[in-house]
C-alpha positions as CSV (number, residue, x, y, z in Angstrom):
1,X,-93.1,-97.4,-179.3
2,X,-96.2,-99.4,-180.8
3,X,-96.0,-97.7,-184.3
4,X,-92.5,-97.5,-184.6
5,X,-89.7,-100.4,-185.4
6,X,-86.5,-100.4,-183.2
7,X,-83.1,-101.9,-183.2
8,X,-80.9,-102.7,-180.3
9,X,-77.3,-103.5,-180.5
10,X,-74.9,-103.7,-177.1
11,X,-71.4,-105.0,-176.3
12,X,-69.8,-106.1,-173.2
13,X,-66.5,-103.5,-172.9
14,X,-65.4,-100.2,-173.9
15,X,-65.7,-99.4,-177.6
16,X,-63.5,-97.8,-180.5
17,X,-64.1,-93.9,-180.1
18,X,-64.2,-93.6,-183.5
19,X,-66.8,-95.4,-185.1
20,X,-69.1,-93.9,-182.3
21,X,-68.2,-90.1,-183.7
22,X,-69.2,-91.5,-187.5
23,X,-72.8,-92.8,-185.7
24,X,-73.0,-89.4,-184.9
25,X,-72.1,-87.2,-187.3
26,X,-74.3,-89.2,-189.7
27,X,-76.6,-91.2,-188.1
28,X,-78.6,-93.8,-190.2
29,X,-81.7,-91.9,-192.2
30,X,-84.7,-93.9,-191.2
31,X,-83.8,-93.7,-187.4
32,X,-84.8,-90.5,-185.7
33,X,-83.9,-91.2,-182.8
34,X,-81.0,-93.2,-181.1
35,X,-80.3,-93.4,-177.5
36,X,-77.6,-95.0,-175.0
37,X,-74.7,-95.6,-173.1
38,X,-71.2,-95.9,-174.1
39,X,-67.7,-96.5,-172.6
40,X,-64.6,-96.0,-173.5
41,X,-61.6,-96.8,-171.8
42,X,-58.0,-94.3,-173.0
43,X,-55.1,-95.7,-171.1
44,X,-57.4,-98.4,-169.3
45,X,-59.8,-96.1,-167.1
46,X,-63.4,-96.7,-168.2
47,X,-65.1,-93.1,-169.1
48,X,-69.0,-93.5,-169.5
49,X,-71.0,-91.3,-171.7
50,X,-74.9,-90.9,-172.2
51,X,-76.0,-90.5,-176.2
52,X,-78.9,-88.7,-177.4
53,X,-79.8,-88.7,-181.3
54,X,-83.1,-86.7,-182.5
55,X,-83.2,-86.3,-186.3
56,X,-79.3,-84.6,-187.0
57,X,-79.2,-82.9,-183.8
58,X,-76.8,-85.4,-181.3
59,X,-75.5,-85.0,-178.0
60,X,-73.0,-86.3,-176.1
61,X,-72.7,-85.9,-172.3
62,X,-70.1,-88.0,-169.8
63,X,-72.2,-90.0,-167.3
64,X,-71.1,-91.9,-163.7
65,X,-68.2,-94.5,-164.4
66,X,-69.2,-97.9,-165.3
67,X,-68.6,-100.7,-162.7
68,X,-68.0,-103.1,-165.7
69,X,-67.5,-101.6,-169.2
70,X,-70.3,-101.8,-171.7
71,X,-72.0,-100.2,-174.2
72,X,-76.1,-100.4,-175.4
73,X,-77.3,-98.2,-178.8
74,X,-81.4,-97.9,-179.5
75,X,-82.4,-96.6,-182.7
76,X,-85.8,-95.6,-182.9
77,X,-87.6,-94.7,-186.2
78,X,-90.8,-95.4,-188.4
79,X,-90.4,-98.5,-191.3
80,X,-86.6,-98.5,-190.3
81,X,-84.5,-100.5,-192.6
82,X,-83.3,-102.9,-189.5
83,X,-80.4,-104.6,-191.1
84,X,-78.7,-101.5,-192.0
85,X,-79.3,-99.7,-188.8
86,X,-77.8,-102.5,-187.1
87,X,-74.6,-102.9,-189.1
88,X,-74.6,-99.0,-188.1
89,X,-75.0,-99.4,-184.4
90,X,-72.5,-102.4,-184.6
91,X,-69.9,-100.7,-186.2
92,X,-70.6,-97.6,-183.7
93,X,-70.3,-100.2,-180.9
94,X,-66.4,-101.9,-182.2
95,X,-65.1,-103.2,-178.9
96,X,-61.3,-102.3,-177.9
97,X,-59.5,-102.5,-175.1
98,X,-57.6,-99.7,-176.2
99,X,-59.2,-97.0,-178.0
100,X,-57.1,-95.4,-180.3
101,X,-55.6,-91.3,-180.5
102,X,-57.6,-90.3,-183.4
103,X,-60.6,-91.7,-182.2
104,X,-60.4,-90.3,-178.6
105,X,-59.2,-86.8,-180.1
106,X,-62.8,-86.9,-182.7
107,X,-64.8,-87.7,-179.7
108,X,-63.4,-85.1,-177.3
109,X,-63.7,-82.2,-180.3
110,X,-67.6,-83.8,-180.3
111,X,-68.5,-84.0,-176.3
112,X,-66.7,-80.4,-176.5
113,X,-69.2,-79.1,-179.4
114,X,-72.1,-78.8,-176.8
């Protein structure tokens, strides 16, 4: 993208569901679009999941499993504000090696949402 700025943020292992489910319920202003692949890993099986941000509309949609856990975020937008968008993608992308129940039950209500 030559006239737009981008941030990327990734993370070897699975992630905390949770913070991912706050990325996208409210994702940072100046990005308009973020893009990427999570994992996350309830009771130690690695689930994969491809995200999709435009504007406020997200998507969330389970993808192959992962050979090795690990999780990349790109956000995408014009005159971002890069240090905020990546304390946003960093705390979207909190490793674990156990995700916790409220998280996985937030991100399960969201992948079901589509």
């Amino acid at each position: 993208h030559v006239y737009a700025d981008s941030v990327t943020v990734a993370v070897a292992g699975a992630v905390e569901p949770g913070g991912l489910v706050d990325l996208l319920a409210d994702p940072p202003a100046t990005a308009y679009r973020i893009k990427g692949t999570v994992c996350v890993a309830p009771d130690g099986r690695p689930r994969r999941y491809v995200v999709h941000v435009v504007g406020r509309s997200a998507h969330l949609a389970p993808a192959p499993a992962p050979t090795q856990p690990a999780a990349t975020l790109v956000a995408i937008g014009l005159h971002l504000d890069t240090a905020e968008v990546r304390r946003r993608l960093q705390q979207a992308l909190t490793p674990t090696t156990h995700a916790g129940p409220d998280g996985l039950r937030a991100l399960r209500r969201w992948s079901t949402r589509q």
